[in-house]
Backbone as CSV, one residue per row, in Angstrom:
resi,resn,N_x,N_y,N_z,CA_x,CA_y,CA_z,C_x,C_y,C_z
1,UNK,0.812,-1.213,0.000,0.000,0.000,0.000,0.845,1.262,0.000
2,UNK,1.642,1.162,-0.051,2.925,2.283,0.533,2.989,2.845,-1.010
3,UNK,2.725,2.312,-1.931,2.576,3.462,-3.476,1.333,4.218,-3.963
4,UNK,0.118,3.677,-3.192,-1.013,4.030,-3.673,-1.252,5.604,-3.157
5,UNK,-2.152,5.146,-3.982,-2.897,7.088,-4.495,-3.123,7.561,-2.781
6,UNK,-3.721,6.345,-2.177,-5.096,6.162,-0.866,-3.956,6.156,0.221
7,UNK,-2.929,6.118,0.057,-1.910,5.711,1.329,-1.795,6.533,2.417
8,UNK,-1.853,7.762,2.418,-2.063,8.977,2.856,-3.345,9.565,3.027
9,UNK,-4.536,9.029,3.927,-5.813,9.143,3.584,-6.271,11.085,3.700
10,UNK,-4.984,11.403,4.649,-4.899,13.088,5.119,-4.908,13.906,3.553
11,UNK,-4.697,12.753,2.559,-4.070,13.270,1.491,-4.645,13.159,0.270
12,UNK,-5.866,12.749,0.081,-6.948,11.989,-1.379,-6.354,12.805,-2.485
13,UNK,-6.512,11.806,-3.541,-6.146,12.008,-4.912,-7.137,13.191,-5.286
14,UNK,-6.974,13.844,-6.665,-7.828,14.552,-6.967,-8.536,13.834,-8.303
15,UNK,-9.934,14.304,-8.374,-10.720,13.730,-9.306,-10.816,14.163,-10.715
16,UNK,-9.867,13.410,-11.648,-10.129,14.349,-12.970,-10.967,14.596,-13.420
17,UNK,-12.220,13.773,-13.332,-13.722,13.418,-14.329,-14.276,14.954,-13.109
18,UNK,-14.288,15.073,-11.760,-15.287,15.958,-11.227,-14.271,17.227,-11.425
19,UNK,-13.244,17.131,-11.527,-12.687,18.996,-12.081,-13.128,19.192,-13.246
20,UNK,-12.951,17.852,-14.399,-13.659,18.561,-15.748,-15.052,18.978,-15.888
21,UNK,-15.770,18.584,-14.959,-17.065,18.182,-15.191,-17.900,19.620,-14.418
22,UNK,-16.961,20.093,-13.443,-17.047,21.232,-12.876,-16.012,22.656,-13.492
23,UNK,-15.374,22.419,-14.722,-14.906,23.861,-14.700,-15.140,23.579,-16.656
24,UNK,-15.362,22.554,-17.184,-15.195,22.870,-18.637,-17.195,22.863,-19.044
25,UNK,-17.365,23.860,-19.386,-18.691,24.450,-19.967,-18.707,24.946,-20.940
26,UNK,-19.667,25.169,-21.683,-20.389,26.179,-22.846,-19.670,27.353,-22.646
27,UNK,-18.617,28.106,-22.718,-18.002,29.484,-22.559,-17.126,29.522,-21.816
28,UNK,-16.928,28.613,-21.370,-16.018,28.325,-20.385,-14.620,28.430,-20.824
29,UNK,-13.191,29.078,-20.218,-12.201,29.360,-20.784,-11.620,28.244,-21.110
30,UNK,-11.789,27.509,-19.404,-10.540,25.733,-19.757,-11.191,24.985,-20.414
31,UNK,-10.612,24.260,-20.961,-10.938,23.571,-22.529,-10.487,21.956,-22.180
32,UNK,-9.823,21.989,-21.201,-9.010,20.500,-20.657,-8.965,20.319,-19.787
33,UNK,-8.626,19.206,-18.531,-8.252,19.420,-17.377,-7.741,18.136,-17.108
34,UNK,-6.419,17.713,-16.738,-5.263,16.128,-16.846,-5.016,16.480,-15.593
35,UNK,-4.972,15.528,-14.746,-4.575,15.317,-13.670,-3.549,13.950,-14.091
36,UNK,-2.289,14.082,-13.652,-1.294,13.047,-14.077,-0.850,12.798,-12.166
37,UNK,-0.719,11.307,-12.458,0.038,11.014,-11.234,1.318,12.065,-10.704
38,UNK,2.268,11.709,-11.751,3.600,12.601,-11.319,3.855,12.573,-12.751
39,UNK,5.069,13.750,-12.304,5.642,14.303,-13.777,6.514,14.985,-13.920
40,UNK,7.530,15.301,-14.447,8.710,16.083,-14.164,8.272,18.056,-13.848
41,UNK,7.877,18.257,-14.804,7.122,19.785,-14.623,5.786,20.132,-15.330
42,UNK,4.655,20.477,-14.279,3.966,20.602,-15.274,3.611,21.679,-16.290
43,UNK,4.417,22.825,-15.789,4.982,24.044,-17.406,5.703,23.384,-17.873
44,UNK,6.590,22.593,-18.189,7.421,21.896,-19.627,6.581,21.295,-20.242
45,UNK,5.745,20.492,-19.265,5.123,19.498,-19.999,3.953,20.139,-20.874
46,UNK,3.279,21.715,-20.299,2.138,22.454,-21.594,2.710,23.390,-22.095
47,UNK,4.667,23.411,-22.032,4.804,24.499,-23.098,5.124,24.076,-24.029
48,UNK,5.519,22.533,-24.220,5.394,21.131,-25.011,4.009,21.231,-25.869
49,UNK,2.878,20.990,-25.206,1.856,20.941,-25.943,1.568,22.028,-26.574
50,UNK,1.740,23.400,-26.304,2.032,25.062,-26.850,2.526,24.863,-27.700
51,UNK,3.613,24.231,-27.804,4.628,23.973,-29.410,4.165,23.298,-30.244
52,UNK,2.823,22.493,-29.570,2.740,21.582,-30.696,1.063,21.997,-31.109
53,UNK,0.703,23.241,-30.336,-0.474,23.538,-31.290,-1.805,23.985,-29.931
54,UNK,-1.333,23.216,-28.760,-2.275,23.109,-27.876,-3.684,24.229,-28.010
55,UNK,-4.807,23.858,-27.565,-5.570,24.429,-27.481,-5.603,25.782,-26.350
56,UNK,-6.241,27.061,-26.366,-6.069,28.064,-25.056,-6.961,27.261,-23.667
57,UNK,-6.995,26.956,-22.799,-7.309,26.564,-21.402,-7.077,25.650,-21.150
58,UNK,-6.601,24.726,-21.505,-5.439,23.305,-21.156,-4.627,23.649,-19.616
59,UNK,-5.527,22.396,-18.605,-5.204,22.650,-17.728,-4.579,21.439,-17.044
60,UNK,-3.257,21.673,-16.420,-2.755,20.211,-15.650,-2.033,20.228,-14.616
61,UNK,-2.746,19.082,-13.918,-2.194,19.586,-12.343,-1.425,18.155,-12.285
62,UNK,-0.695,17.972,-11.010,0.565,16.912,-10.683,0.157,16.421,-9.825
63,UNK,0.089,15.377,-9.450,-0.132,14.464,-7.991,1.181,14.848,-7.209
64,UNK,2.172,15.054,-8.008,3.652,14.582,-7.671,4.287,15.280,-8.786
65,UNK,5.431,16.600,-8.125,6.286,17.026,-9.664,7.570,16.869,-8.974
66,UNK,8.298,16.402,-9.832,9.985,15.839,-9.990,10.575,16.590,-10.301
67,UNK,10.090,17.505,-11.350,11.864,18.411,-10.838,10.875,20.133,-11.523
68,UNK,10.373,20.710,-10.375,9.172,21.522,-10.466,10.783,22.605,-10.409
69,UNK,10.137,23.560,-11.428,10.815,25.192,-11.578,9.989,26.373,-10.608
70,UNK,10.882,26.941,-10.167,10.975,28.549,-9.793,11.026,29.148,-10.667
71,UNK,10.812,30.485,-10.095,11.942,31.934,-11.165,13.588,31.398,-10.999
72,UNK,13.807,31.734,-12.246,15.214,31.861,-12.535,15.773,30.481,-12.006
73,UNK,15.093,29.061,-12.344,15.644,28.059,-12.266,15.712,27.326,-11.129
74,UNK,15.279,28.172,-9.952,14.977,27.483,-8.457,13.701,26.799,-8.275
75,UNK,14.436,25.346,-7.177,13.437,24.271,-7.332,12.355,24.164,-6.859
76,UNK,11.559,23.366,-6.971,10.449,23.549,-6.114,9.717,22.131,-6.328
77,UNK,9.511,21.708,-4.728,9.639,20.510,-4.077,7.865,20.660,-2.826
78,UNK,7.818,19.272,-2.928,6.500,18.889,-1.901,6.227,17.762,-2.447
79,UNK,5.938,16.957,-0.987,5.510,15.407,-1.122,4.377,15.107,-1.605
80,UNK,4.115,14.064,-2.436,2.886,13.979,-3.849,1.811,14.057,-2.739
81,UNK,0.897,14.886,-3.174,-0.827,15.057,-3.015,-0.968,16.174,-1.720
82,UNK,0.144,16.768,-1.746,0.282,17.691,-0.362,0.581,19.226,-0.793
83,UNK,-0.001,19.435,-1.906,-0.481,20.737,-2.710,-0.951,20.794,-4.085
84,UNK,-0.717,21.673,-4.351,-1.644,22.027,-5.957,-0.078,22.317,-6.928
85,UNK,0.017,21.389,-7.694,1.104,22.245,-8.365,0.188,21.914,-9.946
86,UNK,-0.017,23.151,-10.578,-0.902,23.287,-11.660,-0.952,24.332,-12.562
87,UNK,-0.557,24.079,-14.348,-0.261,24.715,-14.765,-1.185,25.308,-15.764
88,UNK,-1.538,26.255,-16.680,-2.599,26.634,-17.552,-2.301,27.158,-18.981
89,UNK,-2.553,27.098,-20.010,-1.823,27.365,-21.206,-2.569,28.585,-21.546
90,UNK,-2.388,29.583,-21.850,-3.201,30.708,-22.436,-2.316,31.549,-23.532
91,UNK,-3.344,31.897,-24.505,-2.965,32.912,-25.725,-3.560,33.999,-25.707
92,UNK,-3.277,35.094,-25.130,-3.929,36.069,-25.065,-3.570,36.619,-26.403
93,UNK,-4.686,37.933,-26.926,-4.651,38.273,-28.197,-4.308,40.128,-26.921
94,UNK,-2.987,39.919,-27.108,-2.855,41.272,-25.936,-1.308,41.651,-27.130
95,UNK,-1.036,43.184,-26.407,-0.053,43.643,-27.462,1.205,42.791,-26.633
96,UNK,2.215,42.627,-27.033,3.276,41.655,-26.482,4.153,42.266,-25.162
97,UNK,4.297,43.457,-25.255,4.633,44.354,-24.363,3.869,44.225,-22.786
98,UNK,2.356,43.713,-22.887,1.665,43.748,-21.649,1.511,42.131,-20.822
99,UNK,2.220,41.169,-21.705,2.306,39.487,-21.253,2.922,40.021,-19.702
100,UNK,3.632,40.819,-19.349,4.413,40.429,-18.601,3.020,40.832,-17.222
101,UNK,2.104,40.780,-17.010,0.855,40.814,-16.448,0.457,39.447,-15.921
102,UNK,0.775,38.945,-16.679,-0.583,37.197,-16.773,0.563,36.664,-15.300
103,UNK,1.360,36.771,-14.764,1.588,35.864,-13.524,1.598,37.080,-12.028
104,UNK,1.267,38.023,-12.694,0.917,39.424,-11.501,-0.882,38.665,-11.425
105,UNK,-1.261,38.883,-12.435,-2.949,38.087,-12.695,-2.864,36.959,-12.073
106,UNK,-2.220,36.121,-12.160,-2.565,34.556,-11.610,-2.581,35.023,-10.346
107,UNK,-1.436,35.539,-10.103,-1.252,36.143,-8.514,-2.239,36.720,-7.758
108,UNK,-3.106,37.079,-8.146,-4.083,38.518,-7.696,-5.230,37.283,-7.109
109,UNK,-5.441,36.716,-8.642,-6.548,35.518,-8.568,-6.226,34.504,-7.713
110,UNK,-5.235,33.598,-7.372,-4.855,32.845,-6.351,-5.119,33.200,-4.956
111,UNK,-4.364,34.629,-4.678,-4.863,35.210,-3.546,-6.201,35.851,-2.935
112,UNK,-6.980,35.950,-3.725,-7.948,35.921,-3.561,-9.257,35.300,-3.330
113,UNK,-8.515,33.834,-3.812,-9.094,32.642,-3.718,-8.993,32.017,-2.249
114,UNK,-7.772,31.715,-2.379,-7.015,31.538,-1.040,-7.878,31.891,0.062
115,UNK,-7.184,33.428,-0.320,-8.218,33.773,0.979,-9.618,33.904,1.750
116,UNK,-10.375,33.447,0.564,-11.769,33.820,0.761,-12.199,32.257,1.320
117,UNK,-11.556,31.038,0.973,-11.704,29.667,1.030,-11.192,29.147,2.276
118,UNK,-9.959,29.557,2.459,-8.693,29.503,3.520,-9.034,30.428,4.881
119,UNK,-9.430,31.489,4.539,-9.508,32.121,5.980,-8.502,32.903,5.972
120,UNK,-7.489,32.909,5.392,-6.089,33.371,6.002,-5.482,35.012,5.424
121,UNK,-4.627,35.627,5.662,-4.356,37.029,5.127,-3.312,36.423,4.147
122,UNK,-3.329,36.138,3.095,-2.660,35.654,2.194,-2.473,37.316,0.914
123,UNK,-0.999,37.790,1.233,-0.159,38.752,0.459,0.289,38.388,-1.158
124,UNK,0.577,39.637,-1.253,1.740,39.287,-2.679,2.884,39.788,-2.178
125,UNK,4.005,39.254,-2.831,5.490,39.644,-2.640,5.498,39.614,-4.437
126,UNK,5.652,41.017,-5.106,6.453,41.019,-6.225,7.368,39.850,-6.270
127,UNK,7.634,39.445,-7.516,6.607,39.336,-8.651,5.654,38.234,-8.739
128,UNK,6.045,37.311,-7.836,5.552,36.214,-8.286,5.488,35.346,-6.816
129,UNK,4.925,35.635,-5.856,5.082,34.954,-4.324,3.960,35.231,-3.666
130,UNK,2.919,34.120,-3.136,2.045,34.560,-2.277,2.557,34.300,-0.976
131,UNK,2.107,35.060,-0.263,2.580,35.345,1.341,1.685,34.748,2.369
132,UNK,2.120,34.449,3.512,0.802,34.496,4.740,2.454,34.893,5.793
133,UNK,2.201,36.509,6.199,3.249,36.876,7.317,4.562,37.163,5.938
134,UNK,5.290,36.971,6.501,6.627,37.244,5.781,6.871,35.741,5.211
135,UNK,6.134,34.345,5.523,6.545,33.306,4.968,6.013,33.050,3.283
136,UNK,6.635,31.622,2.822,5.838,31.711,1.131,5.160,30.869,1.037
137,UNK,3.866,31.051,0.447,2.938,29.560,0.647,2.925,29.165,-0.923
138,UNK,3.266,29.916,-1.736,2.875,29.532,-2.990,4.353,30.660,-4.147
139,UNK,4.274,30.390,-5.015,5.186,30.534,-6.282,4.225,30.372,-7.455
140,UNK,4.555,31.593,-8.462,4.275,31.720,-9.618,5.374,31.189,-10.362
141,UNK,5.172,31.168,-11.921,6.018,31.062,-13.345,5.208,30.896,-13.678
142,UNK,5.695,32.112,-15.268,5.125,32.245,-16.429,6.122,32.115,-17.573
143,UNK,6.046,31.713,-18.164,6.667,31.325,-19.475,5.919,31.347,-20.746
144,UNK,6.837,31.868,-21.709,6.506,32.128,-23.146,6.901,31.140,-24.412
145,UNK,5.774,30.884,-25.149,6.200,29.843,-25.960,5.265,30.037,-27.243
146,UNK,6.207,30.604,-28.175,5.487,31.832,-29.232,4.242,32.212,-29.161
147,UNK,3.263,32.095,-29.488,2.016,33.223,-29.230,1.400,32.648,-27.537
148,UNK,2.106,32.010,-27.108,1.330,31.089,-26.231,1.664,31.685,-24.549
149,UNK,1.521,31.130,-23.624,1.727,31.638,-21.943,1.142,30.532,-21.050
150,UNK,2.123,29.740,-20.521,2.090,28.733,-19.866,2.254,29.381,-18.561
151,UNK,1.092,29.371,-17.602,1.548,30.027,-16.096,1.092,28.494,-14.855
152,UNK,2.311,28.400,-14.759,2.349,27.451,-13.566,2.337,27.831,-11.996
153,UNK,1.501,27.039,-11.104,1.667,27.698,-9.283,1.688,26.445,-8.686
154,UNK,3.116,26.321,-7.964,2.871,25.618,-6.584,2.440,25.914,-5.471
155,UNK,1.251,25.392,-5.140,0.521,26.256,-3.313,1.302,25.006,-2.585
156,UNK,1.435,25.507,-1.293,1.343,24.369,-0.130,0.070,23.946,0.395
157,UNK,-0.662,22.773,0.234,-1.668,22.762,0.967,-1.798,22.162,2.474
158,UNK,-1.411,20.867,2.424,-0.984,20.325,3.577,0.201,19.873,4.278
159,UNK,0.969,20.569,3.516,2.876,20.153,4.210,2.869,20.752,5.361
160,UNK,3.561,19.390,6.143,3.575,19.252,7.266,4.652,20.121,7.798
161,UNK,5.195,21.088,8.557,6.053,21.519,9.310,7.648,21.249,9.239
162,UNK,7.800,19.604,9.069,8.943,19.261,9.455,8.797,18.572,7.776
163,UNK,8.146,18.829,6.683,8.174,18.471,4.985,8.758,20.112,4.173
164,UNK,8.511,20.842,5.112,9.177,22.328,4.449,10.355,21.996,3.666
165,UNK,10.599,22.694,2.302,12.049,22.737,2.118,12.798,23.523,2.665
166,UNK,12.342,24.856,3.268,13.249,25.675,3.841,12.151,26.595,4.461
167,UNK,12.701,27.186,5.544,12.034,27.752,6.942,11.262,28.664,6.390
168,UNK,11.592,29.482,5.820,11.193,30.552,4.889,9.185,29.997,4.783
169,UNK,9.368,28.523,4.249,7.706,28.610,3.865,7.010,28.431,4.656
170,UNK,5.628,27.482,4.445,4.469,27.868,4.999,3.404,26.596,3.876
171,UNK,2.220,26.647,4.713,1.268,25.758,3.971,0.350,26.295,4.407
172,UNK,-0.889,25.553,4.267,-2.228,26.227,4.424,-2.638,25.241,5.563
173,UNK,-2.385,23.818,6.003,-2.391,23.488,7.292,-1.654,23.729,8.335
174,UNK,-0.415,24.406,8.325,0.368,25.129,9.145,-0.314,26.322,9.474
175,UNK,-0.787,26.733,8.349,-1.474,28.429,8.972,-3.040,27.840,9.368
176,UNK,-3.284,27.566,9.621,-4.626,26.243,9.885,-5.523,27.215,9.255
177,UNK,-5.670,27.162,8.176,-6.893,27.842,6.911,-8.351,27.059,7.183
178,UNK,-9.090,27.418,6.972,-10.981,26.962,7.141,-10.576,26.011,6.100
179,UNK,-9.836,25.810,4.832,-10.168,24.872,3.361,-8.924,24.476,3.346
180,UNK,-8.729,23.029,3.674,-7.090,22.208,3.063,-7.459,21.315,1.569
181,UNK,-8.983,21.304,1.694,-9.407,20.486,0.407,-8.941,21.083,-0.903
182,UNK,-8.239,20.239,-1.920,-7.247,20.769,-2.878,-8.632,20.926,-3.933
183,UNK,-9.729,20.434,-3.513,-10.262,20.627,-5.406,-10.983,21.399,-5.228
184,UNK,-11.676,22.051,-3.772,-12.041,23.494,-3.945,-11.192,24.577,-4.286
185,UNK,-10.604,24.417,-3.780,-9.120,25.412,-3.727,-9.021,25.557,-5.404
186,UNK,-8.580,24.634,-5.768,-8.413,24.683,-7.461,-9.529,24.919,-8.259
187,UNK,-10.453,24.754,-7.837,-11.753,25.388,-8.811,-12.008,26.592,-8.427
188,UNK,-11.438,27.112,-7.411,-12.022,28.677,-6.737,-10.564,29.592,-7.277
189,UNK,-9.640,28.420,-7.701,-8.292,29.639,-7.813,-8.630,29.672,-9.096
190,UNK,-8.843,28.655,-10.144,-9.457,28.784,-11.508,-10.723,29.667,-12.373
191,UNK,-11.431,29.912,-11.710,-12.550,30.245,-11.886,-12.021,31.776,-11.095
192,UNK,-11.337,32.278,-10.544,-10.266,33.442,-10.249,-9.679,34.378,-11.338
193,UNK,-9.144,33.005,-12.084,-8.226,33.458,-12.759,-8.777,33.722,-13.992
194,UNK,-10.134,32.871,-14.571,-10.820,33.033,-15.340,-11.921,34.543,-15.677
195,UNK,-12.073,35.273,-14.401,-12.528,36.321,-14.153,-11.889,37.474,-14.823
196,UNK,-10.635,37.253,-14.020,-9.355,38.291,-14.185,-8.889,38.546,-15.472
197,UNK,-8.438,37.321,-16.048,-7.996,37.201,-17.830,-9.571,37.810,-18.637
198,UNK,-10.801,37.519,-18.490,-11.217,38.028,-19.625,-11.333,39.478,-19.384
199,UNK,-11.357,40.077,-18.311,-11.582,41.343,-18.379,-10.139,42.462,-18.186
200,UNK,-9.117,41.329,-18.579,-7.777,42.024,-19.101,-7.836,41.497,-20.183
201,UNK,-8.154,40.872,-20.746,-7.743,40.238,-22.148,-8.905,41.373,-22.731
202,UNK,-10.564,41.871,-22.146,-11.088,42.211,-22.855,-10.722,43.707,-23.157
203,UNK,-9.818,44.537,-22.220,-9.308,45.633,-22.166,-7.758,45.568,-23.195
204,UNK,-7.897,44.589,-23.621,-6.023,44.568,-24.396,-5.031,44.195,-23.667
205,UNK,-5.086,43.737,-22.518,-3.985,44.016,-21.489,-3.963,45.148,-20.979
206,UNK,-4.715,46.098,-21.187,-4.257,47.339,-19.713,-4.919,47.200,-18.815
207,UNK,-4.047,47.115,-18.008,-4.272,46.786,-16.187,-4.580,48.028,-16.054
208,UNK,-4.476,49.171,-16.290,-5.738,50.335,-15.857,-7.304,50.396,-16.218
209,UNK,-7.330,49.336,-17.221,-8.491,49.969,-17.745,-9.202,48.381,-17.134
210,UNK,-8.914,47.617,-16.960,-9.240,46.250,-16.583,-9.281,46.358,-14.796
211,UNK,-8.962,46.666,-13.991,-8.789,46.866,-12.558,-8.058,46.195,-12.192
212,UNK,-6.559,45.528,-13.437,-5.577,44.171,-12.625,-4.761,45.348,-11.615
213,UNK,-4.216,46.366,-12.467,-2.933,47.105,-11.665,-3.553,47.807,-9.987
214,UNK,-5.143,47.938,-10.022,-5.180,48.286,-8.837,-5.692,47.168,-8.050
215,UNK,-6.187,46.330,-8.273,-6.313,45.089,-7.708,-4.767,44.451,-6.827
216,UNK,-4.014,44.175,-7.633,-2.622,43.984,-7.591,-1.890,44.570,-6.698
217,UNK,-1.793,46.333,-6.514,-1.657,46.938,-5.609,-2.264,46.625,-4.348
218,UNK,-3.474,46.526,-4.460,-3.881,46.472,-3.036,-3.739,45.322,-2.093
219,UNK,-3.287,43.921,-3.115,-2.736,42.967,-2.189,-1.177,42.796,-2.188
220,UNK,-0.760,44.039,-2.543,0.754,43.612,-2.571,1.350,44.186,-1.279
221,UNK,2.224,43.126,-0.876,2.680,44.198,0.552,4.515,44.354,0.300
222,UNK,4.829,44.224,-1.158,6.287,44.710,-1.451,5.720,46.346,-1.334
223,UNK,5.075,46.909,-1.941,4.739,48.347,-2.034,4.825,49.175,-0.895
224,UNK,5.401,49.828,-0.683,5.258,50.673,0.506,6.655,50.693,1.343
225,UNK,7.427,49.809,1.262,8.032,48.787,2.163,9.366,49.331,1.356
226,UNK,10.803,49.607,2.105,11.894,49.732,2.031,12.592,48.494,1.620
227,UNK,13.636,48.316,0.091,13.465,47.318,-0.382,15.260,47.277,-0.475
228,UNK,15.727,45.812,-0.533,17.125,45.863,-1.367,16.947,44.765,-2.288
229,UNK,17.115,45.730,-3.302,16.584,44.281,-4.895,18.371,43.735,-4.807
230,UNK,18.493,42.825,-5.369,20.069,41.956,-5.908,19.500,42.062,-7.325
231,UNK,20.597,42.501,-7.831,20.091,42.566,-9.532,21.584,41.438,-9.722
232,UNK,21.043,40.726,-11.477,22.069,39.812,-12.027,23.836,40.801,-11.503
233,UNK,24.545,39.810,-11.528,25.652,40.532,-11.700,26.336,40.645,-9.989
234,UNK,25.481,40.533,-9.156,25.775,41.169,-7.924,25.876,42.565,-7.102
235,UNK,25.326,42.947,-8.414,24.913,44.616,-8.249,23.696,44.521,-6.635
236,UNK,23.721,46.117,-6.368,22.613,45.839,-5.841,21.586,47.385,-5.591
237,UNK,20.531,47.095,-5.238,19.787,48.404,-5.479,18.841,48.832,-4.139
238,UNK,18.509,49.854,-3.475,17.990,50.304,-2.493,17.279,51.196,-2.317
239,UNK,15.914,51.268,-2.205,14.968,52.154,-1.922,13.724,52.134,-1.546
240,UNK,12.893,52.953,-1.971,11.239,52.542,-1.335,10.288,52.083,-2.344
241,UNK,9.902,50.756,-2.250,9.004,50.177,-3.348,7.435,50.947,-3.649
242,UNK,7.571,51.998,-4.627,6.726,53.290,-4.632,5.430,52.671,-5.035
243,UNK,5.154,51.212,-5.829,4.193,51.174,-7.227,4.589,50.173,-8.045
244,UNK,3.424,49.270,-8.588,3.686,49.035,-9.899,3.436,49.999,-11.333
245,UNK,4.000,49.942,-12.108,3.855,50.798,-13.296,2.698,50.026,-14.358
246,UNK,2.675,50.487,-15.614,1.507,50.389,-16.068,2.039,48.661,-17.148
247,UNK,3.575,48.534,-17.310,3.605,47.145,-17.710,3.762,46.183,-16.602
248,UNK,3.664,46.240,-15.106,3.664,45.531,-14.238,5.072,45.298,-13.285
249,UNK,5.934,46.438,-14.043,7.307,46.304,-13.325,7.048,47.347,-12.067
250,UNK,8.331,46.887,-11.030,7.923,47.258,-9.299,9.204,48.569,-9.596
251,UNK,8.869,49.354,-9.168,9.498,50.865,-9.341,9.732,51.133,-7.961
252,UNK,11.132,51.215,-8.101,11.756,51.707,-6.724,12.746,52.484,-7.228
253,UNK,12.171,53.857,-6.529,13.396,55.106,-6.491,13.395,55.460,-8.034
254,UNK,14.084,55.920,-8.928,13.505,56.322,-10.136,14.225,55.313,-10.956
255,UNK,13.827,53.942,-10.377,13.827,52.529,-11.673,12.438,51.680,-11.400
256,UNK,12.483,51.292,-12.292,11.450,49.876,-13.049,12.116,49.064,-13.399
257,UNK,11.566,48.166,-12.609,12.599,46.869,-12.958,11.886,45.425,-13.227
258,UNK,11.732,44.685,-14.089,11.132,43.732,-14.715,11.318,42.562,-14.032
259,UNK,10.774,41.500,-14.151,11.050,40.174,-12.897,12.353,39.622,-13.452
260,UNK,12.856,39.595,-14.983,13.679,39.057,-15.027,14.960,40.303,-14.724
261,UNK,14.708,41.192,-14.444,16.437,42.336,-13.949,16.377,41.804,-12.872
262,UNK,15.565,40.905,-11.504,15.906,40.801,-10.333,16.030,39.652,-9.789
263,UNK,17.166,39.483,-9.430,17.372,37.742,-8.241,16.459,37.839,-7.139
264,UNK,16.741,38.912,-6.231,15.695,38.809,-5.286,14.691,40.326,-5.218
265,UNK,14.130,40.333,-4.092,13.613,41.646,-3.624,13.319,41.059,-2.237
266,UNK,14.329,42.018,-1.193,14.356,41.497,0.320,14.009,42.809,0.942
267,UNK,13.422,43.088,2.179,13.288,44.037,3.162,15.084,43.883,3.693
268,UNK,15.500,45.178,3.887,16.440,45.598,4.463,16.996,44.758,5.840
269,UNK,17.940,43.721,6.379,18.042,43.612,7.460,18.061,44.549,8.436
């Protein structure tokens, strides 16, 4: 019994037939929904299907991911069925300049989900980090794969304390949230995100005219907050995180700086 799905009863599989059956409709954005045992990543694995034609709302989540990506190549790890790691394929018909939105968007929509399900004060940390306190419960990536946008999120749902990869995180049974159940969670972060995209996609991508950039703001708690970015190189940069700007880059002191100019963004020791 020690391989099965059921072994971990704290831990039930998720149901592919009742996620499809509950998020793919008549107008409905997702178009797919694969639940795979395990898998190496599940953004490689739909920026794969992106290359090869995939349809826009192709959705796939992991029982178990093997060698799961960060930003900028950092790993990301949790024992199979003890979060959501789930990725979404989208083509927005947006000018190319404003893509860099869709994982500020996932972000907005996750947290909002989260929190309304969870109970919990669940933040943003530019660019791509949901918060509960200063810890990380969840990670964005977005990736580009010619007209296409593969945005992948690992949440923690039920990692245990002593399953952390590093002190830094957090789960949603550690912060003891009202909802550890993964397939509400995923139909409430979906149906989030589905909100958010058409009424940026229906604005072109402007997050002014769509309500992402003030939405965004108001759950971000990099903003406000005295910052030291590490830029490539070992450079480094210091000031007060004023704003996002109107393509989604975090402006501190008189720069804008894009997710890929920054290794980190830390509060000052």
């Amino acid at each position: 019994m020690s391989n099965s799905r059921y072994s971990d009863l704290e831990r039930p599989p998720l149901s592919e037939d009742a996620l499809r059956r509950a998020l793919i409709r008549p107008g409905s954005l997702w178009s797919g929904v694969v639940v795979a045992d395990s898998t190496g990543s599940t953004n490689a694995d739909l920026a794969q299907a992106a290359g090869a034609g995939a349809e826009e709302g192709a959705v796939l989540v992991a029982e178990e991911q093997t060698e799961g990506r960060g930003r900028l190549g950092r790993s990301w790890s949790a024992p199979p069925r003890s979060g959501l790691m789930v990725s979404v394929l989208l083509r927005p018909d947006v000018p190319a300049t404003r893509l860099g939105w869709l994982p500020l968007l996932y972000g907005v929509a996750a947290a909002s989900a989260v929190r309304r399900l969870g109970e919990v004060d669940v933040r943003l940390k530019w660019p791509n980090d949901l918060l509960v306190g200063d810890r990380k419960l969840a990670g964005i990536l977005a990736e580009r794969v010619g007209d296409a946008v593969v945005v992948g999120m690992g949440l923690n749902v039920s990692v245990r304390p002593e399953e952390l990869p590093v002190a830094s995180a957090t789960s949603l049974a550690i912060e003891k949230a009202a909802c550890t159940d993964r397939d509400p969670l995923l139909r409430a972060v979906l149906r989030e995100v589905e909100a958010h995209y058409r009424d940026w996609v229906a604005a072109r991508g402007d997050a002014d005219a769509s309500g992402l950039r003030a939405a965004y703001q108001a759950s971000c708690d990099t903003i406000g907050q005295d910052v030291r970015v590490e830029l490539p190189g070992g450079d480094t940069l210091a000031g007060r995180a004023a704003g996002i700007d109107a393509e989604g880059r975090l402006v501190v002191g008189e720069h804008a700086l894009s997710a890929g100019d920054v290794v980190h963004v830390r509060r000052p020791s």
